[in-house]
Residue frames as a rotation matrix with the C-alpha (Angstrom) as fourth column:
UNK 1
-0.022 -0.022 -1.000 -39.12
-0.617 -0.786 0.031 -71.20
-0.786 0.618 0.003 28.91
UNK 2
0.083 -0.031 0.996 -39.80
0.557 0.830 -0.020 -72.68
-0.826 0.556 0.086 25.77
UNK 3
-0.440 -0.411 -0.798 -37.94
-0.606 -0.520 0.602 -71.06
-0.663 0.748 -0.020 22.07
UNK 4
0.092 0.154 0.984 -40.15
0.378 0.909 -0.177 -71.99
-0.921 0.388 0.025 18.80
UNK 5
-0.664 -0.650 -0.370 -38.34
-0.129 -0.388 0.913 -71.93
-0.737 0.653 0.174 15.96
UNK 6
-0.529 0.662 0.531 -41.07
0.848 0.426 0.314 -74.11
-0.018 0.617 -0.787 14.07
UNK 7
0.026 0.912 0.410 -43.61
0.980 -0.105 0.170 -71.16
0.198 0.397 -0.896 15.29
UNK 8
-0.253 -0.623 0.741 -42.12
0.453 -0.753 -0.478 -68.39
0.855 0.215 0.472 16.23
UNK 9
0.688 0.382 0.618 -42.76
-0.404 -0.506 0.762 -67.48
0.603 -0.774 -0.193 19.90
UNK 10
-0.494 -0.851 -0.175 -41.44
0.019 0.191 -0.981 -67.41
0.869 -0.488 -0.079 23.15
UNK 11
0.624 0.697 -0.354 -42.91
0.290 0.214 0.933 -68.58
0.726 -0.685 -0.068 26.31
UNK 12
-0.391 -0.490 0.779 -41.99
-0.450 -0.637 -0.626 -66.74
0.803 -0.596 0.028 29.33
UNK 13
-0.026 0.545 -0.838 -42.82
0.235 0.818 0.525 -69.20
0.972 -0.183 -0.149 32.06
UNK 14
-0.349 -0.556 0.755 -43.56
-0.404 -0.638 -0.656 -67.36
0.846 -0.534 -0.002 35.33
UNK 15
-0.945 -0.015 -0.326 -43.71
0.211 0.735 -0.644 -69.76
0.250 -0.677 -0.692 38.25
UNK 16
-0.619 0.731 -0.285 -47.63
0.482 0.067 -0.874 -70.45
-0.620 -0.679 -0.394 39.88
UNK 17
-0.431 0.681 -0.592 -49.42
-0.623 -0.699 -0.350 -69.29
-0.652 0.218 0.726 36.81
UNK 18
0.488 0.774 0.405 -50.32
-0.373 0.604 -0.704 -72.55
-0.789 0.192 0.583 34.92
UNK 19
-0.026 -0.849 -0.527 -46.78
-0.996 -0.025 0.089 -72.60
-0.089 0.527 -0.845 33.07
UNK 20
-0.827 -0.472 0.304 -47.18
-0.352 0.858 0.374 -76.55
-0.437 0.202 -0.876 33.14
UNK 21
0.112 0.849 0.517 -50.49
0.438 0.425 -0.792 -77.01
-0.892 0.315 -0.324 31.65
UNK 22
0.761 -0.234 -0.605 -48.87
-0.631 -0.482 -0.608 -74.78
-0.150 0.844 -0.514 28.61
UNK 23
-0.190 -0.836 0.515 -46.10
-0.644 0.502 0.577 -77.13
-0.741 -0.222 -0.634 28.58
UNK 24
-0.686 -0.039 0.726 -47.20
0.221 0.940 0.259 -80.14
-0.693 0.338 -0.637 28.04
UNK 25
0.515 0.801 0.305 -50.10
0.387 0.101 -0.917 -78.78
-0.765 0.590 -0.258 25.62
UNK 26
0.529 -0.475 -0.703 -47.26
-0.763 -0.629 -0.149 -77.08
-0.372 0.615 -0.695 23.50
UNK 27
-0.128 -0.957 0.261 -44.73
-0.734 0.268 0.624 -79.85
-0.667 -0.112 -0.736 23.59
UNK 28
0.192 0.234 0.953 -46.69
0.571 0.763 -0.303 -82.56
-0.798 0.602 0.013 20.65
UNK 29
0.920 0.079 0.385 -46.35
0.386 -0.368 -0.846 -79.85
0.075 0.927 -0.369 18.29
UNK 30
0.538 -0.842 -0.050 -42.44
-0.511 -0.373 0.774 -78.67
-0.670 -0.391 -0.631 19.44
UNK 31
0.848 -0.350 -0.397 -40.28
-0.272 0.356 -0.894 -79.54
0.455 0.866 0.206 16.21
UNK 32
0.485 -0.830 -0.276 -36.15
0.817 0.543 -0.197 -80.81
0.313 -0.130 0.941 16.68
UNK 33
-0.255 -0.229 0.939 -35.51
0.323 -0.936 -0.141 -77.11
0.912 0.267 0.312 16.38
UNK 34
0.487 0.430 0.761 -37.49
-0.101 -0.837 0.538 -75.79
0.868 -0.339 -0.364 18.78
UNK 35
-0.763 -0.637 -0.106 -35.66
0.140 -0.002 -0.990 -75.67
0.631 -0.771 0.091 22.75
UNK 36
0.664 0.741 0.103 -37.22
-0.213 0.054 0.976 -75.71
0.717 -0.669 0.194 26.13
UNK 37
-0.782 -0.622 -0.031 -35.40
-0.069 0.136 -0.988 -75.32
0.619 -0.771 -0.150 29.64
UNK 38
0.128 0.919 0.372 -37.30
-0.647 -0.207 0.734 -76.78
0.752 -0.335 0.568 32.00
UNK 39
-0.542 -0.692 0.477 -37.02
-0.715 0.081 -0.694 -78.91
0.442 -0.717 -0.539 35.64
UNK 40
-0.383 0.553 0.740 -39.95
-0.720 0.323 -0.615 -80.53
-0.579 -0.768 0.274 36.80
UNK 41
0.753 0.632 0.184 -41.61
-0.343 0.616 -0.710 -83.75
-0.562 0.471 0.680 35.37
UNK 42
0.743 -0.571 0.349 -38.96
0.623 0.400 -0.672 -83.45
0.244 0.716 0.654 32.64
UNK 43
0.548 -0.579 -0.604 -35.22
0.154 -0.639 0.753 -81.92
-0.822 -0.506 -0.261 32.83
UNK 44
0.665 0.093 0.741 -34.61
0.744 -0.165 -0.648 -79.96
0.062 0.982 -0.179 29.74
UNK 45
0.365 -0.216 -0.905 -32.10
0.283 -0.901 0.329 -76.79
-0.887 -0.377 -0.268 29.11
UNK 46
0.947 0.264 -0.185 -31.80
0.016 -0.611 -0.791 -74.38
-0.321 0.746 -0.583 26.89
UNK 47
0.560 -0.804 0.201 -27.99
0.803 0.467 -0.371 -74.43
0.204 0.369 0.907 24.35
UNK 48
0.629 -0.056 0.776 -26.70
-0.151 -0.987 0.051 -71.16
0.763 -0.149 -0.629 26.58
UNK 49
-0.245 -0.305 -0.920 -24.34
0.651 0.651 -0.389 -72.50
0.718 -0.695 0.039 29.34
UNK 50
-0.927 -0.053 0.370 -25.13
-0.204 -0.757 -0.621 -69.50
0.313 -0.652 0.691 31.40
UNK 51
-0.270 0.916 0.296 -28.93
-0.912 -0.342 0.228 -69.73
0.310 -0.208 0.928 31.12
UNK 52
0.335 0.247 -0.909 -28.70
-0.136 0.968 0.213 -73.61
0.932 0.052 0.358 31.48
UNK 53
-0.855 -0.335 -0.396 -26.67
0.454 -0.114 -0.884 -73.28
0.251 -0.935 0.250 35.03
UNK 54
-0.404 0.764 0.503 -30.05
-0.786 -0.571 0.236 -71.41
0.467 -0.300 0.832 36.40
UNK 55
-0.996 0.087 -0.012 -31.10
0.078 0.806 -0.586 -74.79
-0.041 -0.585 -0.810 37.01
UNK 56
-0.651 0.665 0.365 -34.73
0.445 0.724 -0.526 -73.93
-0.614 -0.181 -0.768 36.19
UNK 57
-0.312 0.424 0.850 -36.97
0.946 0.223 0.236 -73.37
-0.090 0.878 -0.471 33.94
UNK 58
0.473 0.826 0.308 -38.17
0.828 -0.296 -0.476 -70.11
-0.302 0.480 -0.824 34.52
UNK 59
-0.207 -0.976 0.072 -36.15
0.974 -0.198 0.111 -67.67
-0.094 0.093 0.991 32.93
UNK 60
0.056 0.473 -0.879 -36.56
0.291 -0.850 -0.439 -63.89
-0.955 -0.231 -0.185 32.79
UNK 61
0.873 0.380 0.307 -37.02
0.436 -0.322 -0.841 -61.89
-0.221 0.867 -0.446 29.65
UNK 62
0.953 -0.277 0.120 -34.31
-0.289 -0.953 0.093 -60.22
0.088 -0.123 -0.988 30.61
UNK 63
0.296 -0.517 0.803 -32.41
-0.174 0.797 0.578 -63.20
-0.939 -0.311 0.145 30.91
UNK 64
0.320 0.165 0.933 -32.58
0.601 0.726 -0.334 -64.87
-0.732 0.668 0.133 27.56
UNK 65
0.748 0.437 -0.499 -32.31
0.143 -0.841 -0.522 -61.67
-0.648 0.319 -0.692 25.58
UNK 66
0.469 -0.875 -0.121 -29.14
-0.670 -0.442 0.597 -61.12
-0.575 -0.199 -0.793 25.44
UNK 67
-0.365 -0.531 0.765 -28.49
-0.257 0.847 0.465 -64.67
-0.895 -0.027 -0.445 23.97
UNK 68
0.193 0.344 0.919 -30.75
0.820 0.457 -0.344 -64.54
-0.538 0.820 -0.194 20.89
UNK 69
-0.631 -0.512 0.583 -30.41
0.764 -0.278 0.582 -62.73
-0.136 0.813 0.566 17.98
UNK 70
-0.850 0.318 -0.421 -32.24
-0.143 -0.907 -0.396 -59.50
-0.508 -0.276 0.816 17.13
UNK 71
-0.680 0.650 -0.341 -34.50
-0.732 -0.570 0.374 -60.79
0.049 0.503 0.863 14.65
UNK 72
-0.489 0.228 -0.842 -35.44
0.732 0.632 -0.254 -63.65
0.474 -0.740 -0.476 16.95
UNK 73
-0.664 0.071 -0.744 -36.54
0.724 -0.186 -0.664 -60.76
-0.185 -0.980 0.072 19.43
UNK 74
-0.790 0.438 -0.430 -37.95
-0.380 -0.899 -0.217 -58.65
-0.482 -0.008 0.876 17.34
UNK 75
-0.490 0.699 -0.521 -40.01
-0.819 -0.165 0.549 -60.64
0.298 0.695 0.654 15.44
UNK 76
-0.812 -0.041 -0.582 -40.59
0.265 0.863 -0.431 -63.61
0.520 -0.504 -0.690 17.65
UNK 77
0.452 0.891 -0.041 -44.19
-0.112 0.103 0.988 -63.91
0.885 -0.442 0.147 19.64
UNK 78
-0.724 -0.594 -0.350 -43.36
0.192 0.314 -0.930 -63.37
0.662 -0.741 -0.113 23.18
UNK 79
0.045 0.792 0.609 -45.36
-0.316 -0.567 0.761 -64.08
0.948 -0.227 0.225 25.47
UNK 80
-0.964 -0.216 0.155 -46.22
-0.197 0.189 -0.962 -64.87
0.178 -0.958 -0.225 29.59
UNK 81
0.284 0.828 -0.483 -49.30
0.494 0.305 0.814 -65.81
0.822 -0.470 -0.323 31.80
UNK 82
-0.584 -0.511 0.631 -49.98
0.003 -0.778 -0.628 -63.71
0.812 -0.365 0.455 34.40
UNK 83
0.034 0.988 -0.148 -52.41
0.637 0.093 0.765 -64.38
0.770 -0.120 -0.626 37.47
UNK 84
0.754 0.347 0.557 -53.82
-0.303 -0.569 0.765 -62.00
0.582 -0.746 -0.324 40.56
UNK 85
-0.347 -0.929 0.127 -51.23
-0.267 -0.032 -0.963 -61.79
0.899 -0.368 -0.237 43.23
UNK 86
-0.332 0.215 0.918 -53.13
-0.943 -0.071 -0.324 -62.52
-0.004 -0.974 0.227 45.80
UNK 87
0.829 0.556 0.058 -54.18
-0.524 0.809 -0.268 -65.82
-0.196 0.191 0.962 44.56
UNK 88
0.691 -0.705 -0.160 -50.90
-0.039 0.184 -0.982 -66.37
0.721 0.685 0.100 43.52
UNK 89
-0.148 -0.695 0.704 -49.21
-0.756 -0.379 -0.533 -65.80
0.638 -0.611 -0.469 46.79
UNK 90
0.242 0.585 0.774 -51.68
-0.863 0.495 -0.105 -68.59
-0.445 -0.643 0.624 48.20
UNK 91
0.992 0.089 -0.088 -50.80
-0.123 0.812 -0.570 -71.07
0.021 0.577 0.817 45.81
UNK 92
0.152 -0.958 -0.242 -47.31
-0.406 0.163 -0.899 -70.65
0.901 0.235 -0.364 47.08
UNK 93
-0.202 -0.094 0.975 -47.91
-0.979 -0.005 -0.203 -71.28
0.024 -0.996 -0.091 50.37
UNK 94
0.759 0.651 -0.020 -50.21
-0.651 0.759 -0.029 -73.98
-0.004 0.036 0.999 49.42
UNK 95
0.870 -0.288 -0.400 -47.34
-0.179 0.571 -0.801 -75.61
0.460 0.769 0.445 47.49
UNK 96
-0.290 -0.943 0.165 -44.35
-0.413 -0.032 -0.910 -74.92
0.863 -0.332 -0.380 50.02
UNK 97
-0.318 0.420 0.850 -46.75
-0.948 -0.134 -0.288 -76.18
-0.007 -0.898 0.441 52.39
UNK 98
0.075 0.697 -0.713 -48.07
-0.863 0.404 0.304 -79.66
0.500 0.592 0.632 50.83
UNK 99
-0.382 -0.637 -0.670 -46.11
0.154 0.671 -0.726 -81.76
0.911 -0.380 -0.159 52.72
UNK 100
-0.933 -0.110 0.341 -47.62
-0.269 -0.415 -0.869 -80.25
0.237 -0.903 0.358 56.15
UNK 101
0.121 0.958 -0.259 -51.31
0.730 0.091 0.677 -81.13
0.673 -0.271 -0.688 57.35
UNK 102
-0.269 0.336 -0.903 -50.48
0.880 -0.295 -0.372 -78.50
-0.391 -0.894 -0.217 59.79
UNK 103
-0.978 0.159 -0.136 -51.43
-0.203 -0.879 0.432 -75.57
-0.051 0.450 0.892 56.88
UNK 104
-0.417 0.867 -0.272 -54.78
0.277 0.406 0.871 -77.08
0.866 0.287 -0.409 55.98
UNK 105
0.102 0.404 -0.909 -55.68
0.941 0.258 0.220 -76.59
0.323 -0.878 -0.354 59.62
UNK 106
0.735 -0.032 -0.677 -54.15
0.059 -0.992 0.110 -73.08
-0.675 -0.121 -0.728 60.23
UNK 107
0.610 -0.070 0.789 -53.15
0.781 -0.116 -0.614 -71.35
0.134 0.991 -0.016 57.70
UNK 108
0.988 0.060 0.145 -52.81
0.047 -0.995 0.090 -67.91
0.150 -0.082 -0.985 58.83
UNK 109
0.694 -0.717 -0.070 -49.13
-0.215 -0.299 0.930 -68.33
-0.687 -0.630 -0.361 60.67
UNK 110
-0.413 -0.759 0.503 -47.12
0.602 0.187 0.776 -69.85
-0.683 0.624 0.380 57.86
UNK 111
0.572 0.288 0.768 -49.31
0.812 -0.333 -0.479 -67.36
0.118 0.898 -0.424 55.38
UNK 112
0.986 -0.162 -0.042 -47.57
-0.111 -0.820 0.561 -64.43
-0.125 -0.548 -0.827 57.59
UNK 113
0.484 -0.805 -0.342 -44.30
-0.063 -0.422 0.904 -65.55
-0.873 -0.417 -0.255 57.93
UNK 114
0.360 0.340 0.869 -44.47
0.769 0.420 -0.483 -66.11
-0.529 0.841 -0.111 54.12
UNK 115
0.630 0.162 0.760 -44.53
0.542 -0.793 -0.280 -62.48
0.557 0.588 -0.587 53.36
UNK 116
0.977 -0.213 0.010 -42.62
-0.159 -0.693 0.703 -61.34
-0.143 -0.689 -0.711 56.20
UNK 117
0.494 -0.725 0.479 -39.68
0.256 0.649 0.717 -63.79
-0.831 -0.232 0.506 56.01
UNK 118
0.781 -0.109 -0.615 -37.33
-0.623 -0.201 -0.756 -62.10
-0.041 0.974 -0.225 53.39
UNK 119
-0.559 -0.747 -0.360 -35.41
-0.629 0.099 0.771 -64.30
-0.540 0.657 -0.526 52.73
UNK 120
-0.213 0.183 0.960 -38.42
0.744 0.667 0.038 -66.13
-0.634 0.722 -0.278 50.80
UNK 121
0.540 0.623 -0.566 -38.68
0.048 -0.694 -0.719 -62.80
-0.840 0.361 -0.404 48.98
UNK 122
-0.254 -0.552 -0.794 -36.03
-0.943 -0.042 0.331 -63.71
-0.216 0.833 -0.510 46.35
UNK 123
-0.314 0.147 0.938 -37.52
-0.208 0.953 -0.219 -67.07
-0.926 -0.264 -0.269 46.07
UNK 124
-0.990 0.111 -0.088 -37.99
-0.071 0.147 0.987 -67.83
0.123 0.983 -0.138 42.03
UNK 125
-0.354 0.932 0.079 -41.92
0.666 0.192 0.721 -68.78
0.656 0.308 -0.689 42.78
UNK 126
-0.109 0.383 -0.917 -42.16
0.968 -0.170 -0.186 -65.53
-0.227 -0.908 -0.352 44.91
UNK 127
-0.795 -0.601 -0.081 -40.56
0.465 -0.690 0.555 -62.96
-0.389 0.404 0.828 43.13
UNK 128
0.327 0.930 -0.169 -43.23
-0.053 -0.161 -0.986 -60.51
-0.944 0.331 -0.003 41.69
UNK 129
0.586 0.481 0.652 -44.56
0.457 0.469 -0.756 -61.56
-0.669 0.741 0.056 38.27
UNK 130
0.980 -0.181 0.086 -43.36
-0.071 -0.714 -0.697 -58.22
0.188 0.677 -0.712 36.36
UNK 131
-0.061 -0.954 -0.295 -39.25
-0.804 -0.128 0.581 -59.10
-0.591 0.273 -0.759 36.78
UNK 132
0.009 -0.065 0.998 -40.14
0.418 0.907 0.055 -61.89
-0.908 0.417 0.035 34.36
UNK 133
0.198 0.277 0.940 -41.55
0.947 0.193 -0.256 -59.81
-0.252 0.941 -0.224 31.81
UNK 134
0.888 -0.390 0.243 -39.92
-0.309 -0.898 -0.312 -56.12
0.340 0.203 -0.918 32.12
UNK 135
0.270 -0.938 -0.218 -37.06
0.427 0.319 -0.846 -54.96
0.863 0.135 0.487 31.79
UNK 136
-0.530 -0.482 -0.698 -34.62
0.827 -0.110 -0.551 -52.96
0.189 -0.869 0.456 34.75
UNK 137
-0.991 0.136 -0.003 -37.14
-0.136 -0.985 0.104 -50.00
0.011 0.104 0.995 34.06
UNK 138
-0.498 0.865 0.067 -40.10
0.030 0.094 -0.995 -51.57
-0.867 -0.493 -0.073 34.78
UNK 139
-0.054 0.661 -0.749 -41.20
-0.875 -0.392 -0.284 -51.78
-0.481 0.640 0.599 31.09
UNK 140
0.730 0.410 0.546 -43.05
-0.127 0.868 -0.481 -54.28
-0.671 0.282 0.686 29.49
UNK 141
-0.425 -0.900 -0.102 -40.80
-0.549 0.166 0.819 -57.09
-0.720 0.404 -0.564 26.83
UNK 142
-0.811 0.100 0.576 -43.18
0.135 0.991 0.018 -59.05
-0.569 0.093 -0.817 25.91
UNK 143
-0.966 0.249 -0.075 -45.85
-0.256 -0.856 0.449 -58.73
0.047 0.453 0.890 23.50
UNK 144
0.297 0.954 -0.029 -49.10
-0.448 0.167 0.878 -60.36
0.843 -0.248 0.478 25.09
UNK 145
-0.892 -0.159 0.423 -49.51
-0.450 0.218 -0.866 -61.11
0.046 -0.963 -0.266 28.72
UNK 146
-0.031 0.764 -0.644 -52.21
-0.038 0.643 0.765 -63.73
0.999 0.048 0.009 29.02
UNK 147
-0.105 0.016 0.994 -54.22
-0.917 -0.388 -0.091 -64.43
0.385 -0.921 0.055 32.19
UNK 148
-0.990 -0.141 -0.028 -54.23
-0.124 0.934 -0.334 -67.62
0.074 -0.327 -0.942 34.37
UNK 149
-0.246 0.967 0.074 -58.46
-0.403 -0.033 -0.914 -66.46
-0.881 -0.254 0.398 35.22
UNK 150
0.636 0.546 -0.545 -58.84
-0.617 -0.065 -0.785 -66.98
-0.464 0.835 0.296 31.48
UNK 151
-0.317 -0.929 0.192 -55.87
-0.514 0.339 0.788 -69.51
-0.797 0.151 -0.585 30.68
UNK 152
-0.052 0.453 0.890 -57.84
0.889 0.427 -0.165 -71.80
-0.455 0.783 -0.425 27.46
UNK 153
0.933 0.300 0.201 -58.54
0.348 -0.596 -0.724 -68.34
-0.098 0.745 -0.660 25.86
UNK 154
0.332 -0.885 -0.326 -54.81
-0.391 -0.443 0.807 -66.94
-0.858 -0.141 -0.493 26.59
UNK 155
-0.504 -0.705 0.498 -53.61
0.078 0.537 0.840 -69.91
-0.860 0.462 -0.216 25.06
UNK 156
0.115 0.445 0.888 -56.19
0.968 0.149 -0.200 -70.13
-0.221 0.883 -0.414 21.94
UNK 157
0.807 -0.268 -0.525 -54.94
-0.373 -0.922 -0.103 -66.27
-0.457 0.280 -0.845 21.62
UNK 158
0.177 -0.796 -0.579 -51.70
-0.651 -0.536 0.538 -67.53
-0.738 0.282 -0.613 20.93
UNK 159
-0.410 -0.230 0.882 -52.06
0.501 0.752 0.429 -70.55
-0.762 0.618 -0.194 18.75
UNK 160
0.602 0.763 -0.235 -54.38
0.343 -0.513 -0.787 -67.88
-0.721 0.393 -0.570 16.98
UNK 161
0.758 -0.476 -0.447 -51.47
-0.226 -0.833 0.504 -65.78
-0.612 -0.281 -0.739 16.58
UNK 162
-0.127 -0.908 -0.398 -48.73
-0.780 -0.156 0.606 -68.22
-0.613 0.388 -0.688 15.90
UNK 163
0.247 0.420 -0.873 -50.79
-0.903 0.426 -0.050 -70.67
0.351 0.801 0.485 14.05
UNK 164
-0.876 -0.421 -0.236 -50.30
-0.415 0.907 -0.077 -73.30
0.246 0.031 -0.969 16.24
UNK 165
-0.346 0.747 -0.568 -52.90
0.555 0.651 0.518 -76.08
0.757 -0.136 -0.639 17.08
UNK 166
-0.212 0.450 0.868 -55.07
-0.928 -0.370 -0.035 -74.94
0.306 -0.813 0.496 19.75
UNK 167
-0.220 0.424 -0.878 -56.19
0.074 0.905 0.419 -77.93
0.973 0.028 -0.231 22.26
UNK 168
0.692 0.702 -0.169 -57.85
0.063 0.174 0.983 -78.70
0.720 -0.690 0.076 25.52
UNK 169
-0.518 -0.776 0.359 -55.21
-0.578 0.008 -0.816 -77.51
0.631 -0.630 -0.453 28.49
UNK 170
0.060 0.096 -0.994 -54.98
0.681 0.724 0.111 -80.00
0.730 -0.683 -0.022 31.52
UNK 171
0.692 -0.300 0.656 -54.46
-0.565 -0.791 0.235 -79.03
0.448 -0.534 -0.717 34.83
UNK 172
0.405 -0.876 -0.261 -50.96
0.233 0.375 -0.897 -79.79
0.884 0.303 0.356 35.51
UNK 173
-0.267 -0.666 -0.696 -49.04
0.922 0.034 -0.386 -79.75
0.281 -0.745 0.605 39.42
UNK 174
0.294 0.877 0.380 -52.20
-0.166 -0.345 0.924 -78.00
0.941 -0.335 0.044 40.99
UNK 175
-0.815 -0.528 -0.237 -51.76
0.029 0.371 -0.928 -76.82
0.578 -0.764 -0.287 44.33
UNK 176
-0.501 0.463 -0.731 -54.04
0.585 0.804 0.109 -77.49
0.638 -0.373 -0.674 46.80
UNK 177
-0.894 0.186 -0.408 -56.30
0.137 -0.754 -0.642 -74.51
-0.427 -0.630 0.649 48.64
UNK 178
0.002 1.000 0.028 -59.42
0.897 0.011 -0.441 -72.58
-0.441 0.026 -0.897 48.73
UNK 179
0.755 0.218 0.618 -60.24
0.441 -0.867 -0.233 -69.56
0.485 0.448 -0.751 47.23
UNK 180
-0.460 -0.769 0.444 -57.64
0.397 -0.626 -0.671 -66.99
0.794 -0.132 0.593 48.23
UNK 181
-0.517 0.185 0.835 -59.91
-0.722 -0.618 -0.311 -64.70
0.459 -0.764 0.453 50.26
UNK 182
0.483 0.753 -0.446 -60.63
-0.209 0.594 0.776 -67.03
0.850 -0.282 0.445 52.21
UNK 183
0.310 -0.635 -0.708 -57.19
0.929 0.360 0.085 -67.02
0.201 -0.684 0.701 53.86
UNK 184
-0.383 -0.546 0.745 -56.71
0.561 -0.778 -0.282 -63.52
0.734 0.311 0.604 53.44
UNK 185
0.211 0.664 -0.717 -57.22
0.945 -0.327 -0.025 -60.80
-0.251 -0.672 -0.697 56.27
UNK 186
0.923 -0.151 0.354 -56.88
0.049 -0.867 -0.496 -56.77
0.382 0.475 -0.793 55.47
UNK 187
0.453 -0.890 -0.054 -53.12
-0.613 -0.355 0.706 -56.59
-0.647 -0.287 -0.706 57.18
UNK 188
-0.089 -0.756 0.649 -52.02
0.308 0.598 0.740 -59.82
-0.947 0.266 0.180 55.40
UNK 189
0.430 0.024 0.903 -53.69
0.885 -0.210 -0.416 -58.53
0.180 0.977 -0.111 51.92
UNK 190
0.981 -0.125 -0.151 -52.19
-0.142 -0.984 -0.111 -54.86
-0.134 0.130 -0.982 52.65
UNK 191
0.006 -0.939 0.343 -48.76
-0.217 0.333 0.918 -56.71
-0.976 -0.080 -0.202 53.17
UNK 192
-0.067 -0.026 0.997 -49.25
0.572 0.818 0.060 -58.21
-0.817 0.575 -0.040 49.99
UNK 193
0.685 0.302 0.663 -50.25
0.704 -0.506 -0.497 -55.94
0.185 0.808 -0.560 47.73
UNK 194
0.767 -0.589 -0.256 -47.40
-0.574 -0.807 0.139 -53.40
-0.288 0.040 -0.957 48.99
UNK 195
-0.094 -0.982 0.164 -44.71
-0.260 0.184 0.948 -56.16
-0.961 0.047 -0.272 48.47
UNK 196
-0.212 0.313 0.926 -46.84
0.852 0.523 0.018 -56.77
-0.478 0.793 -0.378 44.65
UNK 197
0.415 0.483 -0.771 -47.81
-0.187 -0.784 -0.592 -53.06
-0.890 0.390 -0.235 44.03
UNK 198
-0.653 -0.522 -0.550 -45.62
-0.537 -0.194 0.821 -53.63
-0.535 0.831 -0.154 40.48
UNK 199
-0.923 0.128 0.362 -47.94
0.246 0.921 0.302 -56.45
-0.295 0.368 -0.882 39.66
UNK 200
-0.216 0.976 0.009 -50.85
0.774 0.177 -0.608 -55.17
-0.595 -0.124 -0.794 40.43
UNK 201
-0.060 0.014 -0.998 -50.09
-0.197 -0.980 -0.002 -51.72
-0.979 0.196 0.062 38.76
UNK 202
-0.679 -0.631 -0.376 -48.82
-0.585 0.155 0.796 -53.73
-0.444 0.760 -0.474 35.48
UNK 203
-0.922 0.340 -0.183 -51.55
0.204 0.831 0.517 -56.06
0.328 0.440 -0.836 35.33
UNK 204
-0.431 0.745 0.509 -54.33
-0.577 -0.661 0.479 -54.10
0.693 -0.087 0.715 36.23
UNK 205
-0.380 0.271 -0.884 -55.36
0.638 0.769 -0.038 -56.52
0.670 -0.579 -0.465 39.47
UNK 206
0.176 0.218 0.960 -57.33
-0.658 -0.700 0.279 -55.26
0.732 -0.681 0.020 42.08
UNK 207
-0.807 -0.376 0.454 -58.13
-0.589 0.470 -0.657 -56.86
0.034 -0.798 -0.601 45.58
């Protein structure tokens, strides 16, 4: 999550969606003021002891809320990055998987017990997309959801917006895979999309 005071916005950083290539293209222009909880590369947290004990960066909307003033929330740029779930589920595997040479080779068994295995179903980079950016009712917090397919225009939406710089995003702790449907068969994508149906419903995604 990253709070600018300098420009007014809030970044809602929801795990596997290009949250570090916003990062680091945000952070040259990030005043004394502004705040940023974050884990990886750098270890940053936000001046909240509650939200700083999370241990990582991504924080819900629902989280943070509570902790900022109203006219911080109400008038603050909030936004998120949002990509297909099914592409997005692969790029976890990929990533819980990097360490393995036996995924690269078959996939398919560790893509299964992925989706089956709940206990990775509370997993911060598993969780579906929409408990980042709604609230306990399933409504939207935020006021622009940007896509990862289109991530350079997302972002040049919001520097539009909040008048920051716009610049060239990197790609930033890239995991490693082919296309999605490539690993995908119709049970594992039916699995998927029933344990995403919020995502896809919220973010207009198909298969």
């Amino acid at each position: 999550m990253i709070i600018s005071h300098k420009y007014k916005f809030i970044f809602i950083a929801i795990p596997k969606t290009g949250t570090h290539a916003i990062r680091f293209a945000v952070r040259p222009y990030m005043s004394e003021s502004d705040m940023e909880q974050v884990g990886l590369f750098i270890e940053k947290k936000l001046p909240f002891d509650e939200i700083a004990r999370i241990k990582h960066g991504h924080i819900k909307a629902k989280e943070i809320k509570p902790f900022l003033s109203e006219e911080i929330w109400n008038t603050y740029f909030k936004f998120a990055i949002v990509r297909n779930p099914l592409d997005r589920f692969v790029s976890y595997c990929a990533f819980m998987n990097r360490s393995n040479p036996d995924f690269l080779l078959n996939p398919s068994p560790y893509l299964y017990n992925a989706i089956l295995n709940k206990n990775n179903h509370k997993h911060i980079l598993f969780i579906p997309q929409s408990e980042f950016v709604n609230d306990n009712n399933n409504k939207l917090m935020v006021d622009y959801i940007g896509r990862q397919e289109s991530l350079q225009a997302s972002f040049d939406h919001v520097c539009a917006v909040t008048g920051m710089p716009t610049r060239q995003l990197e790609v930033i702790n890239n995991s490693e895979h082919k296309p999605y449907n490539e690993y995908l068969d119709n049970e594992l994508t039916e699995k998927i999309k029933t344990f995403y149906k919020d995502d896809f419903g919220n973010f207009k995604y198909s298969a």
